[in-house]
C-alpha positions as CSV (number, residue, x, y, z in Angstrom):
1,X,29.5,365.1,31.4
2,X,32.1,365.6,34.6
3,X,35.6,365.5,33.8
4,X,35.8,362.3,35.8
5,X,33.7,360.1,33.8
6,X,36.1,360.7,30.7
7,X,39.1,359.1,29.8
8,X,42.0,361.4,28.8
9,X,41.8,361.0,25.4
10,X,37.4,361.7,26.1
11,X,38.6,364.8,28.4
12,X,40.8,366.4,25.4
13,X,38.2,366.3,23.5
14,X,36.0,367.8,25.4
15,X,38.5,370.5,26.0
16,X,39.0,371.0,22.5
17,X,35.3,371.5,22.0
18,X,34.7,373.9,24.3
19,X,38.3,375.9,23.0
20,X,36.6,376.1,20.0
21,X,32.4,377.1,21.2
22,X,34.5,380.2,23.0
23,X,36.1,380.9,19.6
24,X,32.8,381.4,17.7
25,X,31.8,385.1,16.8
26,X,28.8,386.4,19.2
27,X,28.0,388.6,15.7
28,X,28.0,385.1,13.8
29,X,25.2,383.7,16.5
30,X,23.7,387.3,15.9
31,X,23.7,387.1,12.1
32,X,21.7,383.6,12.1
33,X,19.2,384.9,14.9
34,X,18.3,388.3,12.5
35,X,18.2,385.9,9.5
36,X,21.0,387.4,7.3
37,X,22.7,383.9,7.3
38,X,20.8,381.7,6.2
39,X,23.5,378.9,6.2
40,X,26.5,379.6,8.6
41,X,29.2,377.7,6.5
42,X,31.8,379.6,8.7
43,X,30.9,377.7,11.3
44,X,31.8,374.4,9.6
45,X,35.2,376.0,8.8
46,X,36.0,377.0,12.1
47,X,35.3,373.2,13.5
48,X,37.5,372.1,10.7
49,X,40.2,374.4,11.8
50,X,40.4,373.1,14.9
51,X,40.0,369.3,13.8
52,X,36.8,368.0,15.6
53,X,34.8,367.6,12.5
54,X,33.6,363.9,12.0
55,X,35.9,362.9,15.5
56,X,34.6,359.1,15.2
57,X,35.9,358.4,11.8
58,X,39.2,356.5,11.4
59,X,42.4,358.5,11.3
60,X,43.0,357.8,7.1
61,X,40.2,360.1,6.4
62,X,40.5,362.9,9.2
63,X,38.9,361.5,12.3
64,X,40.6,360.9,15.9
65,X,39.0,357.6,16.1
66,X,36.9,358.8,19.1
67,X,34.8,356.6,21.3
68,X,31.2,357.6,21.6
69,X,31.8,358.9,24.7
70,X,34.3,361.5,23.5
71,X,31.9,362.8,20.5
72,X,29.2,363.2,22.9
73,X,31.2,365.2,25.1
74,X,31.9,367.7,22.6
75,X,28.6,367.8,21.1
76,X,27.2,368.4,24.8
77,X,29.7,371.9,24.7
78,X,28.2,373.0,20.9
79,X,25.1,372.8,23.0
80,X,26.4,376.3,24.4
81,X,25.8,377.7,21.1
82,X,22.5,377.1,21.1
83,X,20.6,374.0,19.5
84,X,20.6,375.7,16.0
85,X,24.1,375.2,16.3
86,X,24.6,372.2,17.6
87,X,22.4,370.1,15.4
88,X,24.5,371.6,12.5
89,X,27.8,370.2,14.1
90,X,26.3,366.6,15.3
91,X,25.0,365.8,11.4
92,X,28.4,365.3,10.4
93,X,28.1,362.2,12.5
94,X,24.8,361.4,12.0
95,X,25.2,360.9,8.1
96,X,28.4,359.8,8.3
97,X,28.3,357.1,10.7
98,X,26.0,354.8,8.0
99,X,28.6,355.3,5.6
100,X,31.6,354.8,8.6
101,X,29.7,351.4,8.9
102,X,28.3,350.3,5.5
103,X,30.0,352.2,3.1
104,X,32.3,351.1,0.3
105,X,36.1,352.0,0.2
106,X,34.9,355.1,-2.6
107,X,32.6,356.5,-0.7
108,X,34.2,356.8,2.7
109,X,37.5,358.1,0.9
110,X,35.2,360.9,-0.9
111,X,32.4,361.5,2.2
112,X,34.2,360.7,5.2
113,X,37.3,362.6,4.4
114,X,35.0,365.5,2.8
115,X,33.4,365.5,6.4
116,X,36.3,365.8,8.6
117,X,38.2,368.6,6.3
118,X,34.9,370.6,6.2
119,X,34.9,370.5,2.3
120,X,31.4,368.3,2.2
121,X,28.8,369.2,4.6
122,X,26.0,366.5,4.9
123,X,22.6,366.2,5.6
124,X,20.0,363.6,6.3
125,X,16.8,363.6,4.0
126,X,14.7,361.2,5.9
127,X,11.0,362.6,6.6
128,X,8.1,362.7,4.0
129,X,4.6,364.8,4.4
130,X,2.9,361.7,4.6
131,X,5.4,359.2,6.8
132,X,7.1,360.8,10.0
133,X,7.9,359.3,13.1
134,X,6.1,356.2,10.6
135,X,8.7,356.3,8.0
136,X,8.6,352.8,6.5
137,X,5.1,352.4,6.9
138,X,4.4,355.8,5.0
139,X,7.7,356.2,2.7
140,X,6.3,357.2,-0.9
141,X,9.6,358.0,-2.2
142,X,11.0,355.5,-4.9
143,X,14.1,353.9,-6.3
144,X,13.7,352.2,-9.8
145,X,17.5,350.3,-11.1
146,X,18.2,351.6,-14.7
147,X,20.8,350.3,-16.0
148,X,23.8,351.0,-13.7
149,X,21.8,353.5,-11.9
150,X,19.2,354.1,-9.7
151,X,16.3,356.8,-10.5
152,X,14.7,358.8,-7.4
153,X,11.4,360.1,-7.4
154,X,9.6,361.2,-4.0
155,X,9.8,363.8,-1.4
156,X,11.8,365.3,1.9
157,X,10.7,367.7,4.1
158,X,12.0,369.3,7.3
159,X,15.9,368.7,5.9
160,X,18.4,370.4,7.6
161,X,20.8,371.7,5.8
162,X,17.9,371.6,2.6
163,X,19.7,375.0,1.3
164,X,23.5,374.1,1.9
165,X,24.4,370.5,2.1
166,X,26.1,369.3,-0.3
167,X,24.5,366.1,-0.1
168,X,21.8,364.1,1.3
169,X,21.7,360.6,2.7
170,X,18.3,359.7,2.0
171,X,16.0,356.5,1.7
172,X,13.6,355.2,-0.7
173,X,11.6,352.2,-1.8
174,X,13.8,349.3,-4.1
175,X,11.6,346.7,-3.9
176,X,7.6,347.5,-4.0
177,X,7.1,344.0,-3.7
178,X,8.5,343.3,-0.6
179,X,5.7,342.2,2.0
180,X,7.4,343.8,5.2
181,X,8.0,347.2,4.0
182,X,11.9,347.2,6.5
183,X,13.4,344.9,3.8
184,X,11.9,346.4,0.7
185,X,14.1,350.1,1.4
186,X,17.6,351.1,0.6
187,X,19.8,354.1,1.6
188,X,21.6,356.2,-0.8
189,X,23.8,359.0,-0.8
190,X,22.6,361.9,-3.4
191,X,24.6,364.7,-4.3
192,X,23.8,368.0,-4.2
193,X,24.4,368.8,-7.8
194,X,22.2,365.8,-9.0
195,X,19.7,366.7,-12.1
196,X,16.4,366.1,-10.8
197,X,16.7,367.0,-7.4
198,X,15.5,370.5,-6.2
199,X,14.8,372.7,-2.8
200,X,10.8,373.3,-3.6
201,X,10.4,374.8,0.2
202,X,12.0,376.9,2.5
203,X,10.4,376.6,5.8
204,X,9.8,379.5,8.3
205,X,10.6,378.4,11.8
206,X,9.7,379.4,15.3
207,X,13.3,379.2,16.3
208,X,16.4,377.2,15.2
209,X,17.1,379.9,12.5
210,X,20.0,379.8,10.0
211,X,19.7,375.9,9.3
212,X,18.5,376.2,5.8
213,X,15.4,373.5,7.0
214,X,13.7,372.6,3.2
215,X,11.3,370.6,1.4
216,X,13.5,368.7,-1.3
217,X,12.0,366.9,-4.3
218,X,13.6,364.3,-6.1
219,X,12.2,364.3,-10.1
220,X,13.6,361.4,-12.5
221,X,16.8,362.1,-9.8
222,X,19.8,359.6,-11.5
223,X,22.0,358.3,-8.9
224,X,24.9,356.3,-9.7
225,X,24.8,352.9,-8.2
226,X,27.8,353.5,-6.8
227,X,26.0,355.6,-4.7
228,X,24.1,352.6,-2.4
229,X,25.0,352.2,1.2
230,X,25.1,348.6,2.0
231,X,23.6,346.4,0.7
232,X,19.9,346.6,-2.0
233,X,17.2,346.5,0.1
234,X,19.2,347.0,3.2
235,X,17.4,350.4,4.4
236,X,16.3,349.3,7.6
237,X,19.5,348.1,8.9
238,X,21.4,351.3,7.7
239,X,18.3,353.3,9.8
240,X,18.9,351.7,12.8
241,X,22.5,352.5,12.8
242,X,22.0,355.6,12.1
243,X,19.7,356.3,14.5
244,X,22.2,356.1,17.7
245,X,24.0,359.4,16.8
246,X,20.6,360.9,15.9
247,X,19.1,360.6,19.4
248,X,22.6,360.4,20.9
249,X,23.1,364.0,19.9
250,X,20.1,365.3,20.2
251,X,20.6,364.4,24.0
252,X,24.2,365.6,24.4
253,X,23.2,368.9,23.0
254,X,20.5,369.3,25.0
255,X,22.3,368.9,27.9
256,X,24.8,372.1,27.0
257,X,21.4,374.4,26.0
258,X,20.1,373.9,29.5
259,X,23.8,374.0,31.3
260,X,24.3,377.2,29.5
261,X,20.3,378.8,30.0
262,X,20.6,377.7,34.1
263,X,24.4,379.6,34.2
264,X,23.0,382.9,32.7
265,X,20.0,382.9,35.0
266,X,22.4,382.3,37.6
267,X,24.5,385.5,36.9
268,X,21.1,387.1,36.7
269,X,20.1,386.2,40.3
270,X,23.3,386.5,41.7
271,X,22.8,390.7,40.4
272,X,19.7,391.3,40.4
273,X,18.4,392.3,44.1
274,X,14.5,392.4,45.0
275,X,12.8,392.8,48.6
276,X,16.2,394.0,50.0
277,X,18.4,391.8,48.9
278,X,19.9,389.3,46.1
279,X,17.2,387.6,44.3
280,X,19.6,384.2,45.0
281,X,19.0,384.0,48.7
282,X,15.1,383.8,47.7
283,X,14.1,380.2,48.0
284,X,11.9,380.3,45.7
285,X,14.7,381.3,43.0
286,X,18.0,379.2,44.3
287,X,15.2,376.5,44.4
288,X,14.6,376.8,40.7
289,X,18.4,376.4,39.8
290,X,19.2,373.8,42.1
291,X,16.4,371.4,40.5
292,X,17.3,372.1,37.4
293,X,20.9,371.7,37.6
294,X,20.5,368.4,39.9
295,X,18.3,366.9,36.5
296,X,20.7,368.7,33.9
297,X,23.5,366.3,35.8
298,X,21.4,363.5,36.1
299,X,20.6,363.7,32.4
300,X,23.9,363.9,31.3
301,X,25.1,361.1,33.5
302,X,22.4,359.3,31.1
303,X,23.6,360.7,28.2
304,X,27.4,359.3,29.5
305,X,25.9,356.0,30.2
306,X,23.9,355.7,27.0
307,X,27.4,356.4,24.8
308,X,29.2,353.8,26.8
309,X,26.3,351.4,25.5
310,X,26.7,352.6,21.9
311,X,30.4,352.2,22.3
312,X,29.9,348.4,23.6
313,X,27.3,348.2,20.6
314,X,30.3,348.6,18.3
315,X,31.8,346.0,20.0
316,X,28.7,343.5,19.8
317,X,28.6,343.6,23.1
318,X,25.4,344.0,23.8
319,X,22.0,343.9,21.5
320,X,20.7,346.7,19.3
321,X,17.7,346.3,21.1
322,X,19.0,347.1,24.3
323,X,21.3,350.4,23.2
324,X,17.9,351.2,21.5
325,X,15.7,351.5,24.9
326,X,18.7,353.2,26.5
327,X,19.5,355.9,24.0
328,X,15.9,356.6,23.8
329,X,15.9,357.4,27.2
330,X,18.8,359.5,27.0
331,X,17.1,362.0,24.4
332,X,13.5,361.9,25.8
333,X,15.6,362.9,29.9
334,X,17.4,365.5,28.0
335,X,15.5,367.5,25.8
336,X,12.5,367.1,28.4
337,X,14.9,368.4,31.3
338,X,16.4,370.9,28.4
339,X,13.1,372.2,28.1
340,X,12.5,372.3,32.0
341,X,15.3,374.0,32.2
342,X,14.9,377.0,29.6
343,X,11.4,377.8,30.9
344,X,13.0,377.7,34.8
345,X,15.6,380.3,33.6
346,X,13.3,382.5,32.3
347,X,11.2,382.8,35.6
348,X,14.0,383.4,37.5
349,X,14.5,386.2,34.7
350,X,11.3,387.2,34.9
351,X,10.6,389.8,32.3
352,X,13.6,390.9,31.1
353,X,14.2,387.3,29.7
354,X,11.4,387.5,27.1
355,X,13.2,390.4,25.5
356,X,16.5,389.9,23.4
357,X,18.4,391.7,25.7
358,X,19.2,387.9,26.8
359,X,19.6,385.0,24.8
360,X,17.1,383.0,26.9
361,X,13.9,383.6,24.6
362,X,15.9,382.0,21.6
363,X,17.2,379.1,23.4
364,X,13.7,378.9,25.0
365,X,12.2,378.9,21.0
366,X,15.1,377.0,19.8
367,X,14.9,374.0,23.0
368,X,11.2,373.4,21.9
369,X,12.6,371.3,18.5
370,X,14.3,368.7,20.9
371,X,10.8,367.2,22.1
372,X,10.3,367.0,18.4
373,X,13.3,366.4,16.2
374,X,14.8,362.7,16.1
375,X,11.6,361.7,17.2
376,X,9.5,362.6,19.5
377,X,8.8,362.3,23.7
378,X,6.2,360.0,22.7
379,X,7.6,357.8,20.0
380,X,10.8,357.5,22.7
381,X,8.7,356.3,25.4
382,X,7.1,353.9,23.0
383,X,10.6,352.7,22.0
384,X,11.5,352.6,26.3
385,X,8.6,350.4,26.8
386,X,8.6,348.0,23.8
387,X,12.2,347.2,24.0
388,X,11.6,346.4,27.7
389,X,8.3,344.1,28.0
390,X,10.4,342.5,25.2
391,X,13.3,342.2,27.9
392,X,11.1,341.0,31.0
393,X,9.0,338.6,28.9
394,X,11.9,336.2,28.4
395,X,12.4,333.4,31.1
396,X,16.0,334.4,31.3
397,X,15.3,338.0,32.5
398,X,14.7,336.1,36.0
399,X,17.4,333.8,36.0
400,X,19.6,336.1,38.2
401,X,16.7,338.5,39.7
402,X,15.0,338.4,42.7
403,X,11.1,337.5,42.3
404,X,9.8,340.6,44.7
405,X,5.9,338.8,43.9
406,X,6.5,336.8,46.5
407,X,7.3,338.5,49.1
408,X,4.1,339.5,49.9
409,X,2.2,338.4,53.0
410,X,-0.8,336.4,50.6
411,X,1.4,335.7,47.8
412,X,0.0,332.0,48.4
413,X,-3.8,333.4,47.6
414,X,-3.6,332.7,43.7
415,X,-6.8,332.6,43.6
416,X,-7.0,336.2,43.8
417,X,-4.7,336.9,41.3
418,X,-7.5,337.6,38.7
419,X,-6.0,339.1,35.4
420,X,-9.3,338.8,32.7
């Protein structure tokens, strides 16, 4: 995002955020790319040093009270990092924000504060190995009341922050009998030290090392009631809520990965000479950079736009539907144009950036997740286009548009319009 699409307090932020990227240990990024950490908890303590942990949440438990706007802007700067990295720093606001919105006094005193002061590091425990992008349609995972409790038994796979977290917001099924399966779920938070529950995988990834991804199983789990989000049988509404800094981030980081793939291959080209001089003046180079950088901009200016929807969200401002279709078009332009953008570096590297002499192979393994994780190209798309035949099929979508139908030569010739 360009300085001059942020407010002052959005710009300071931003400013903070990338303060603290520059501050982060090359030998730390290093240590998780070789595997010796296998959960970079430093790196949660150095975002709480510098206070941009949880930067939505009120004031009383740590936060700054940001708009979206501003906690996009600094997630877009983690994207520097890599996406390993960034994803780590944005699910601090991706399980908080349910309990920002539907939690009790309790649990946003014990989570919310535990967030911000980098005591409590979260983690979503959403997918099964049966229900993915179909989660309420496939969810196996239960919730039976006992007493004043509530008893988990089920599966998570692909959890973040599966070795680590200290706990998991996670869903399950409280009412088996419920017809549509969206009002038969509830969210819970589950601690990390709760009997029952245990890491039974730890996957081996392509890239995106150091994020402790697991398979968790919940076994006779016992959660204290307390431990609900909203309201019993109220899943789907906590989902949905969550889902806006999901794909929010997902896009924001994105964004950073490809700014910061498209600067080192600019260095590059700007060194390296070929044919007699500077590989830059090639057009077949400077052409590379310059579409990639004039989509990187355009995607962010998305990603910008998209917050300012989420941020009129909070206000009611406009429907869920609507800051739905447009966050999903945020993450699928981003991590597609991400992607573009990694694979544009590395030809213009050429060999040397398949090796690990740069970081370009890792982002390029890492940037493959984003077409994956929070959902995927496809399931955005068929978010984009549901949520707007929805839109045009209502009578007052035309109320203030021009009908462009008619302004053909033989709009009059109806009965040509043939449509079965």
């Amino acid at each position: 995002m360009e300085d001059f699409l942020l407010n002052e307090n959005e710009r300071e932020i931003k400013y903070l955020a990338r303060k603290t990227v520059k501050s982060v240990p090359s030998d730390l990024i290093r240590s998780i790319e070789s595997e010796n950490e296998k959960f970079p908890r430093e790196f949660i303590d150095i975002n709480a040093g510098a206070n941009i942990l949880g930067l939505r949440y009120p004031k009383i438990y740590g936060g700054r009270e940001s708009s979206w706007v501003g906690d996009m802007s600094a997630v877009e700067e983690m994207g520097y990092l890599g996406f390993t990295l960034s994803c780590m720093y944005s699910l601090g606001t991706i399980v908080g924000e349910p309990i920002n919105k539907f939690g009790t006094k309790e649990q946003k005193e014990k989570y919310l504060r535990g967030i911000t002061s980098g005591k409590l590091y979260g983690a979503e425990a959403i997918t099964e190995p049966s229900g993915g992008s179909d989660l309420f349609g496939m969810m196996k995972t239960t919730a039976i009341k006992k007493g004043r409790s509530f008893v988990l038994n089920g599966q998570k796979r692909f959890i973040v922050g599966g070795q680590g977290a200290d706990f998991f917001v996670t869903y399950a099924i409280s009412d088996p009998s419920a017809t549509n399966r969206t009002r038969g779920v509830s969210a819970f938070i589950v601690d990390r030290n709760t009997p029952g529950l245990k890491v039974e995988t730890m996957y081996g990834l392509m890239g995106n090392k150091g994020g402790g991804t697991a398979r968790i199983v919940f076994k006779d789990a016992e959660i204290p009631e307390e431990n609900l989000i909203g309201d019993l049988n109220g899943g789907y509404d906590v989902f949905n809520i969550m889902m806006v800094p999901e794909r929010l981030t997902t896009a924001a980081g994105s964004v950073g990965v490809g700014m910061a793939a498209i600067e080192i291959a600019t260095g590059y080209a700007l060194r390296r000479k070929a044919f007699g001089s500077k590989i830059i003046e090639h057009e077949g180079v400077s052409f590379r950079l310059a579409e990639s950088l004039t989509a990187l901009t355009g995607a962010s200016a998305l990603v910008y736009e998209a917050s300012r929807v989420a941020d009129e969200l909070e206000k009611k401002k406009v429907p869920l539907a609507y800051a739905r279709k447009i966050i999903s078009m945020a993450k699928l332009t981003s991590s597609e144009t991400m992607w573009s953008a990694v694979n544009n570096a590395m030809q213009v590297m050429g060999g040397i950036g398949y090796t690990t002499v740069y970081p370009i192979e890792r982002l390029l393994r890492d940037a493959r997740l984003g077409l994956i994780w929070t959902g995927s190209s496809e399931v955005m798309k068929m978010i984009i286009q549901h949520e707007f035949v929805k839109e045009i099929s209502r009578p007052e979508y035309w109320n203030n548009r021009r009908n462009v139908e008619q302004d053909a030569l033989d709009f009059k010739l109806v009965e040509e319009k043939v449509y079965d």
